[in-house]
C-alpha positions in Angstrom: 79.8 95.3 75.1 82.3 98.1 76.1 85.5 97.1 77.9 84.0 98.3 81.3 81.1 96.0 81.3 83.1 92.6 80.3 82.9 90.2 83.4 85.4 88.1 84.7 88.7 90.5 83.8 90.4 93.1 85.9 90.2 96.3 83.7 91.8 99.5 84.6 92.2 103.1 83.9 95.6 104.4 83.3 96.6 108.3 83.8 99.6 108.5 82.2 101.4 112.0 82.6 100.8 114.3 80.0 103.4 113.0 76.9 101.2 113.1 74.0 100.1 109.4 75.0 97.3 108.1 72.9 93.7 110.2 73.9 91.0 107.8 75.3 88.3 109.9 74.1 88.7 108.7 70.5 88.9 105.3 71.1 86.4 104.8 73.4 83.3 107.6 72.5 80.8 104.9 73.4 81.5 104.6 76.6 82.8 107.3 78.1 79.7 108.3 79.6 79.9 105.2 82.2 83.7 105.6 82.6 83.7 109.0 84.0 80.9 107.5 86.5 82.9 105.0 87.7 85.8 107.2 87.8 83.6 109.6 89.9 82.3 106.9 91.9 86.2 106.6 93.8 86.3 108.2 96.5 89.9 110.2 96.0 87.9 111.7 93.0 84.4 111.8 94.5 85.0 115.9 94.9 86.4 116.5 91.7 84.2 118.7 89.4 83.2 116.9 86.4 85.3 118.4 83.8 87.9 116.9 85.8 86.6 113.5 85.9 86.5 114.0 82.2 90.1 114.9 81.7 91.3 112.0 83.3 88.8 110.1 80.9 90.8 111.9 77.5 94.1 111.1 79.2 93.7 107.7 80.0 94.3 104.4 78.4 91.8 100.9 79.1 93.6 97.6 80.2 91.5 94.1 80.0 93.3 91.5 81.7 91.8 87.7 81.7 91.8 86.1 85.3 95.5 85.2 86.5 97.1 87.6 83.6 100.7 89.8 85.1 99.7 93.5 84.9 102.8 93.6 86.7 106.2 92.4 87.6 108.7 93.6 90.4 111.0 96.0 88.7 108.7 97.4 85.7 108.8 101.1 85.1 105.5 103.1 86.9 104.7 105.9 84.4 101.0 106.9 85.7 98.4 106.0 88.4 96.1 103.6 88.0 92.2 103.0 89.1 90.7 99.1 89.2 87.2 99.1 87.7 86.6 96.0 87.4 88.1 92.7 89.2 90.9 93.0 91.4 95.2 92.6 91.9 96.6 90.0 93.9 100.2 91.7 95.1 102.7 88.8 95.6 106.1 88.9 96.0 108.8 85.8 96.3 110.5 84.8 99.3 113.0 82.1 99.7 111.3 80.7 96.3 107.8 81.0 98.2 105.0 83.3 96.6 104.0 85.2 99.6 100.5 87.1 99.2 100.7 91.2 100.3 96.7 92.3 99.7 95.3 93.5 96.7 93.5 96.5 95.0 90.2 96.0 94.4 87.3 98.2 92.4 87.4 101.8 92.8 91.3 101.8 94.9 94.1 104.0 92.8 97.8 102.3 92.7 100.9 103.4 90.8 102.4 106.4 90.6 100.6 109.5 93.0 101.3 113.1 92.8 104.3 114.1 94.8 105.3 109.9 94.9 109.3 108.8 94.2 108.3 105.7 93.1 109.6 104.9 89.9 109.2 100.9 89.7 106.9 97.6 90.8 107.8 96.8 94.8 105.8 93.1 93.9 104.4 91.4 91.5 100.7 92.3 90.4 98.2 89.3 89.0 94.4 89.8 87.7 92.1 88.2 89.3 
């Protein structure tokens, strides 16, 4: 099956900015047909034309992280945004040696780096669930 149709794992789209970063389109042909849907399907890019949609799709990387996987620790570098397609991020962070639950992103929700965003590393630590 194509990474977007695996149960059980968080699986994300990366935009990274443009750096000559490795071009999804390649990689993942099969499938790129039901990425750019469920690209489309979020509602930041539901008015996007296609070709758009598309782009991202070329410029973008897939993650697959198993259940209870780090996709991210406080302090790591944010090159890109990043769109949950599958499965979800539990945000913690530790406090007086407590893991302390903030929300999570769930399917279809963009984190990371945004245009005209300072942010340049994690606030909290990310899990797969």
């Amino acid at each position: 099956s194509s990474p977007v149709e695996k149960n059980n794992q968080l699986i994300l789209a990366t935009i990274l900015p443009l750096h000559g970063f490795y071009n999804l389109y390649h990689y993942l042909f099969s499938m790129i047909h039901s990425l750019t849907e469920r690209l489309a399907g979020v509602p930041e890019f539901a008015q996007l034309p296609e070709t758009h949609i598309q782009w991202l799709v070329k410029k973008g990387t897939i993650q697959n992280f198993s259940d209870g996987d780090k996709v991210f620790t406080k302090g790591d570098q944010v090159n890109g945004l990043q769109v949950v397609i599958e499965g979800r991020i539990d945000l913690y962070f530790v406090r007086a040696g407590n893991q302390v639950h903030l929300g999570s992103y769930e399917p279809g929700e963009i984190l990371g780096k945004l245009p005209y965003s300072r942010m340049k590393a994690a606030t909290a630590e990310g899990i797969a669930r």
